[in-house]
C-alpha positions in Angstrom: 93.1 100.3 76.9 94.1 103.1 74.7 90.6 104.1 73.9 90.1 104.8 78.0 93.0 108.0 78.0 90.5 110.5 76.9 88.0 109.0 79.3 90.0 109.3 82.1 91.5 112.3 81.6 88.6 113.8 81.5 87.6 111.8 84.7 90.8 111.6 86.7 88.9 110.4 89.9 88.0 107.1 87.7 89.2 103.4 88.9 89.7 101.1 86.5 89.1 97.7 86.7 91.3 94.9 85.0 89.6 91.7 85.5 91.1 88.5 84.4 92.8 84.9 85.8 96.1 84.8 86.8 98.8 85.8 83.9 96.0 86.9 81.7 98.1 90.4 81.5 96.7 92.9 84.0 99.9 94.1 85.0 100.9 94.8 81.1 97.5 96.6 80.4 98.0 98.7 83.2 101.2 99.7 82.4 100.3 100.3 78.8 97.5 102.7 80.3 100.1 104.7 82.8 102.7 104.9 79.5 99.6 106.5 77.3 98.9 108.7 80.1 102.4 110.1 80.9 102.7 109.2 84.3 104.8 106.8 87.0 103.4 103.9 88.1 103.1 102.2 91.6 102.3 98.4 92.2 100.7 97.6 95.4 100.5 94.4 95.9 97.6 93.7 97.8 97.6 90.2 99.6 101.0 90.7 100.6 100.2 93.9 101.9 96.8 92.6 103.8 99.4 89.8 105.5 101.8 92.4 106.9 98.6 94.3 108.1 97.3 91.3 110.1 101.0 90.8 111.7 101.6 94.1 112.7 97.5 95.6 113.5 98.6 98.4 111.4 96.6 99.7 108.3 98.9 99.7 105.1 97.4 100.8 102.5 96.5 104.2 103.0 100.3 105.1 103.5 100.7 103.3 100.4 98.0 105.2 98.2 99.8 108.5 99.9 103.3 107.2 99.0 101.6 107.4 95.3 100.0 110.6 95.7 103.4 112.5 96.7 105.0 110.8 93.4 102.0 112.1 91.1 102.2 108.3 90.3 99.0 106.1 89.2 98.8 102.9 92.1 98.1 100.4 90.4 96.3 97.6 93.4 97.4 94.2 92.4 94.7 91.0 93.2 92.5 93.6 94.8 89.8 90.6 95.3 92.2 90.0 98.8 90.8 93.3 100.2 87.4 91.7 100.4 86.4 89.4 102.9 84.5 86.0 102.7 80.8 87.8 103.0 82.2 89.7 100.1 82.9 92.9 102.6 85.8 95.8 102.5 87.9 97.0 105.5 85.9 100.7 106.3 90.1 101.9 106.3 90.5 100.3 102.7 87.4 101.8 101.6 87.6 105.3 102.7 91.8 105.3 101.5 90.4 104.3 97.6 87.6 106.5 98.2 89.9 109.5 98.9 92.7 109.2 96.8 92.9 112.4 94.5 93.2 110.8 90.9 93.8 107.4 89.0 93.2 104.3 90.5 94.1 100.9 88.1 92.8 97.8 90.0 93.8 94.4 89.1 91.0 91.6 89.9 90.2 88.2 88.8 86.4 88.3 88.8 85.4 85.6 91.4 84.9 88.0 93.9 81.4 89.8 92.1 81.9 93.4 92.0 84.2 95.7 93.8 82.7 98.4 95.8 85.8 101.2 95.6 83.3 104.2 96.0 84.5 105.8 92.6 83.3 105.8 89.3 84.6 102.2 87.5 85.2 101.4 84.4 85.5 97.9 83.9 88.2 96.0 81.4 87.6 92.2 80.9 91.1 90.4 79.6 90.1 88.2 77.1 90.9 84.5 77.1 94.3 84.4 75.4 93.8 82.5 71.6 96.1 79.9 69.8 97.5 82.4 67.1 98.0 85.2 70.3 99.6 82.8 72.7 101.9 81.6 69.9 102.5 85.5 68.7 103.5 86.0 72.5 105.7 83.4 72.5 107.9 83.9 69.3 108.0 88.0 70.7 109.6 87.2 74.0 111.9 84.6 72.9 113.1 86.8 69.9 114.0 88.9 72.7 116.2 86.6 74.8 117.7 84.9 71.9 115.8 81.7 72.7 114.4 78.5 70.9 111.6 80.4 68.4 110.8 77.1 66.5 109.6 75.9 70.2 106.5 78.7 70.2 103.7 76.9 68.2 104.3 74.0 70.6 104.3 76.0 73.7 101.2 77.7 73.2 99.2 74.9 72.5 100.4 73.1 75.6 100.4 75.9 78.5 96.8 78.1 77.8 98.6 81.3 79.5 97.9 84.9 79.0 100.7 87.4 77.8 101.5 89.0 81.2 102.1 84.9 82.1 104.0 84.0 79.4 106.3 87.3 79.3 107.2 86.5 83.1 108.2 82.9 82.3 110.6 83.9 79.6 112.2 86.6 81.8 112.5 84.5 84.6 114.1 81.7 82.0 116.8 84.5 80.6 117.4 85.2 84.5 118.1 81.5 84.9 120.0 81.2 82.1 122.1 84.0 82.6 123.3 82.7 86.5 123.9 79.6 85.2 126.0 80.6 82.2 123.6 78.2 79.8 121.3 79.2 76.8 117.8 79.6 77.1 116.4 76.2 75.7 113.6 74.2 76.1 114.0 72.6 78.7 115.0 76.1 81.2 111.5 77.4 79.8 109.6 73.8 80.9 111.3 74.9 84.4 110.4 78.4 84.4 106.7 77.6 83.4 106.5 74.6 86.8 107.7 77.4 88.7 105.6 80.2 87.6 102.7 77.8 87.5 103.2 76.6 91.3 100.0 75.1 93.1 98.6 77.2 96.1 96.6 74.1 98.0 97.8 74.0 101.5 96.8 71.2 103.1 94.2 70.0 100.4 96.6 68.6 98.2 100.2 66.5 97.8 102.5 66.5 94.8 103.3 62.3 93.6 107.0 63.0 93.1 107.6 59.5 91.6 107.5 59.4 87.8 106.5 56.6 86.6 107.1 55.3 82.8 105.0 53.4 80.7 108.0 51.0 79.9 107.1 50.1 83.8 103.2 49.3 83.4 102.2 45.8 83.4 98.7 45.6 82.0 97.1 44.7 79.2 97.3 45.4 75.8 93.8 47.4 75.2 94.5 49.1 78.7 97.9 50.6 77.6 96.0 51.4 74.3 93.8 53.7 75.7 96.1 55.0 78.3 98.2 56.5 74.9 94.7 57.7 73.5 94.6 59.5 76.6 98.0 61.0 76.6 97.1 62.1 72.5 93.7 63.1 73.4 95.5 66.0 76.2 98.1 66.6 73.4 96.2 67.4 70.5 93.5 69.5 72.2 95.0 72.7 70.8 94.7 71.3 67.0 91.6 69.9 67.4 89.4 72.7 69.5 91.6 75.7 68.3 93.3 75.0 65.2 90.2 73.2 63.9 87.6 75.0 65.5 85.7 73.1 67.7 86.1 74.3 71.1 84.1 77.4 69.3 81.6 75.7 67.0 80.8 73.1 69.8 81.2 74.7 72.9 83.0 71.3 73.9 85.5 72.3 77.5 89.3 72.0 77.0 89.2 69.3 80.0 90.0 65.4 79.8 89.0 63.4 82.7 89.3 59.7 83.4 87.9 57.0 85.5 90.6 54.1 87.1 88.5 51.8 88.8 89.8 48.2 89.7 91.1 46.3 93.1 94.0 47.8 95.4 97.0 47.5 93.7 96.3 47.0 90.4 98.3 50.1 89.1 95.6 52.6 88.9 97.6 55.4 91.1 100.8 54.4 88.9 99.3 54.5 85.6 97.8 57.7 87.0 101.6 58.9 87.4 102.8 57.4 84.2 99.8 59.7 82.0 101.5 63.0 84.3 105.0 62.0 83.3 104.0 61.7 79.7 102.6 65.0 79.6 104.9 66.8 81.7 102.6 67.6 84.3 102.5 68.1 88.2 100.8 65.2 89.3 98.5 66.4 92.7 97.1 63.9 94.6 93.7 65.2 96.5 93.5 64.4 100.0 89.5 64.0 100.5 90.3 64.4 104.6 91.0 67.5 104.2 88.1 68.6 101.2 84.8 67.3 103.0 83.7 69.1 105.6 80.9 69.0 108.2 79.8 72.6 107.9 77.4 73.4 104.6 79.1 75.1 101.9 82.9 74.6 102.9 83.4 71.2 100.9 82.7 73.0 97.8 84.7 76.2 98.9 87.8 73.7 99.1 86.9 71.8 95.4 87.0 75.5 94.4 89.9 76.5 95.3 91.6 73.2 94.3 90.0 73.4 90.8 90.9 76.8 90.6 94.5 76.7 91.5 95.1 73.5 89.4 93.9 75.1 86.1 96.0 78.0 87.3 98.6 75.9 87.1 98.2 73.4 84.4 98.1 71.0 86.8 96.5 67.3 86.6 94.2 66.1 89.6 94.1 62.5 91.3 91.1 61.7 93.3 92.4 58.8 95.0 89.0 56.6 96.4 86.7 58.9 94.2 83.6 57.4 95.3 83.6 58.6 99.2 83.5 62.5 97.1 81.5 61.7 93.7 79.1 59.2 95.0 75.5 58.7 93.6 73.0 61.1 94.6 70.4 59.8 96.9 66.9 60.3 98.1 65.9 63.1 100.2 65.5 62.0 103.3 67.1 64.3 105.6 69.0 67.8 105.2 72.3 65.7 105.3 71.1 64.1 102.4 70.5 67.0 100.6 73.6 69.0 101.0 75.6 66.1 100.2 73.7 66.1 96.4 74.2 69.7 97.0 78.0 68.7 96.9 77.6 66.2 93.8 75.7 68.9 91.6 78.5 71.1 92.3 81.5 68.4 91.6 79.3 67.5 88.0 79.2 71.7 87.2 83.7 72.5 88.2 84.3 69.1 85.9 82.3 70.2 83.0 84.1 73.6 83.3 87.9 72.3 84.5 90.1 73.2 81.8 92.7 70.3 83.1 93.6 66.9 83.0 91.5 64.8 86.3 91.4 61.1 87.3 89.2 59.6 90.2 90.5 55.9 91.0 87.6 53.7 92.9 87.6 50.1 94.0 84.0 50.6 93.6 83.0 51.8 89.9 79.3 51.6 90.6 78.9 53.5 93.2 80.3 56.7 90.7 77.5 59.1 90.0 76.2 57.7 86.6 75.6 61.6 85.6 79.8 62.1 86.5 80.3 58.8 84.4 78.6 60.2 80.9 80.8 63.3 81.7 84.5 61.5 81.8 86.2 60.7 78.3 88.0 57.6 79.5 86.4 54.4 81.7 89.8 52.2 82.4 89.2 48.6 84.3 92.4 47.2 85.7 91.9 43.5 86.0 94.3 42.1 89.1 97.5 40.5 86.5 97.8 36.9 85.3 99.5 33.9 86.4 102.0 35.4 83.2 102.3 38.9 84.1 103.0 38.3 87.8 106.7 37.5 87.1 107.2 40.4 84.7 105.7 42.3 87.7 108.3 41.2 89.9 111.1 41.4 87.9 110.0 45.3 86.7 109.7 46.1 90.2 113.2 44.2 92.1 116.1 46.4 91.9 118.3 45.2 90.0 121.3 45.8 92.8 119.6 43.4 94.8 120.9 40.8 92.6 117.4 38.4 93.4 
């Protein structure tokens, strides 16, 4: 960032492009840019402002870039990507008010749009995926700040894998929390701060499993519980082993862990699915297939993006209830329909290589699973339906005990 002030100065008609996921720090590099250049800043947030255009049939951002220019302040267009249509396309009013807009423009993008046509010279900044040692740096700086639990940064940057910008939010909206409720800021205020900064965006896609269930509650046997916990360690100790250790980068091996529950109905794969989530302290989202497959070509994987997308956004673990009806094997080709749904498999085999987060698919039917999505899980868990012996135990976990049966 620093070395780009003599750049632009000399080029004041320049845009800048920050591009980076969610919390990577776009905000903080552009204000570090504004501060070396001696000027004001402005944030224009651009979805919000591309909603209120669509209400009220008016265009908003040119005021907005005027509103700057009259302030001699640099705008600085937050998640510009919502400018752009779905063919990848610009508003000709949102083009020609960047286009004319007299000096600085800082533009704030996460990359999965392509390129952005602002008809300016660009200079493009890529945020770089946030390390172990940075993330924990980040941590210990803001909670020096706010007074809070310092000892508690090593292990919160090897759980949440969060940029700066992401992390410096959480910690001010903990000290905000704290602060109204007349309590210190502690580990548990900053576990609430990061559910709410990391909040899912699926709509309709997807359904939080609000019941927590603990292992004390499972029923099964001895060698499924076993690899349950190997689970739970594998997800916990990914920092040490593929950043501490090194392997992520020697290896190239992804930061995901994903599982397999096949057995009958009601064996406890949803449950067991809920218990792994409660250990971990994650969002548990259950994926509602209904509203993921489509009919039309290409939307089905548009929805898996966005739902892989958000999730990883938000360090949130995935439940593919019925996983075969989505991740079924690939077939023949023996009619377009056939090959848009291996279109759809293909695609489902590339986000799970590259999903940073935890994912289980439950099936009745483990054989009809893609055998190419099988070598990719980590864990293959059969629940067997429960013996004559753990049938009572069942019952008596399950029956209230105010019922007094």
């Amino acid at each position: 960032i620093d070395g780009l002030v003599p750049i632009v100065r000399q080029s004041p008609r320049i845009a800048v492009v920050i591009r980076g996921p969610r919390g990577s720090g776009r905000k903080a590099a552009a204000q570090r840019l504004k501060a070396a250049l001696g000027k004001p800043g402005m944030i224009v947030p651009v979805p919000a402002l591309v909603a209120a255009e669509q209400s009220s049939r008016m265009s908003l951002l040119g005021p907005a870039l005027v509103a700057a220019q009259l302030r001699d302040a640099v705008p600085y267009l937050a998640d510009a990507d919502a400018l752009y249509d779905e063919r990848g396309e610009i508003a000709p009013e949102h083009a020609a008010a960047i286009a004319a807009f007299p000096g600085l423009v800082i533009v704030g993008s996460t990359g999965k749009g392509g390129h952005l046509d602002l008809g300016r010279p660009q200079l493009l900044v890529t945020m770089p995926r946030t390390e172990l040692a940075d993330r924990e740096r980040a941590w210990q700086h803001e909670l020096e700040a706010v007074k809070g639990p310092v000892g508690e940064a090593a292990d919160l940057a090897a759980r949440y894998v969060i940029g700066a910008g992401a992390i410096s939010d959480v910690v001010a909206e903990a000290a905000r929390f704290a602060a109204v409720a007349h309590v210190t800021v502690d580990r548990d205020v900053l576990e609430a701060a990061v559910s709410r900064r990391l909040s899912l965006r699926l709509g309709t896609y997807g359904s939080v499993v609000t019941r927590k269930a603990r292992m004390a509650e499972l029923v099964l046997p001895d060698d499924v519980i076993d690899t349950l916990r190997d689970m739970i360690a594998m997800v916990r100790e990914r920092a040490q082993i593929l950043e501490r250790w090194g392997y992520q980068r020697h290896l190239g091996i992804s930061r995901g862990v994903a599982g397999l529950y096949s057995g009958e109905p009601g064996t406890g794969k949803t449950m067991a699915a809920s218990v792994v989530a409660s250990e971990l302290g994650l969002e548990l989202v259950r994926i509602d297939l209904s509203a993921v497959v489509s009919k039309y070509v290409g939307e089905t994987e548009k929805n898996l993006a966005k739902i892989f997308d958000e999730a990883q956004d938000a360090h949130a673990m995935l439940l593919f209830d019925e996983a075969d009806s989505l991740f079924g094997k690939r077939t023949e080709l023996k009619s377009a329909q056939d090959r848009f749904a291996n279109l759809e498999v293909n695609y489902l085999l590339q986000r799970m290589e590259t999903f940073d987060g935890v994912s289980v698919l439950t099936t009745n039917a483990e054989s009809a699973i893609d055998p190419a999505l099988q070598r990719r899980l980590n864990f293959r868990i059969r629940f067997p339906e429960p013996e004559v012996d753990e049938r009572p135990r069942l019952w008596r976990q399950l029956l209230p005990p105010a019922t007094n049966l």
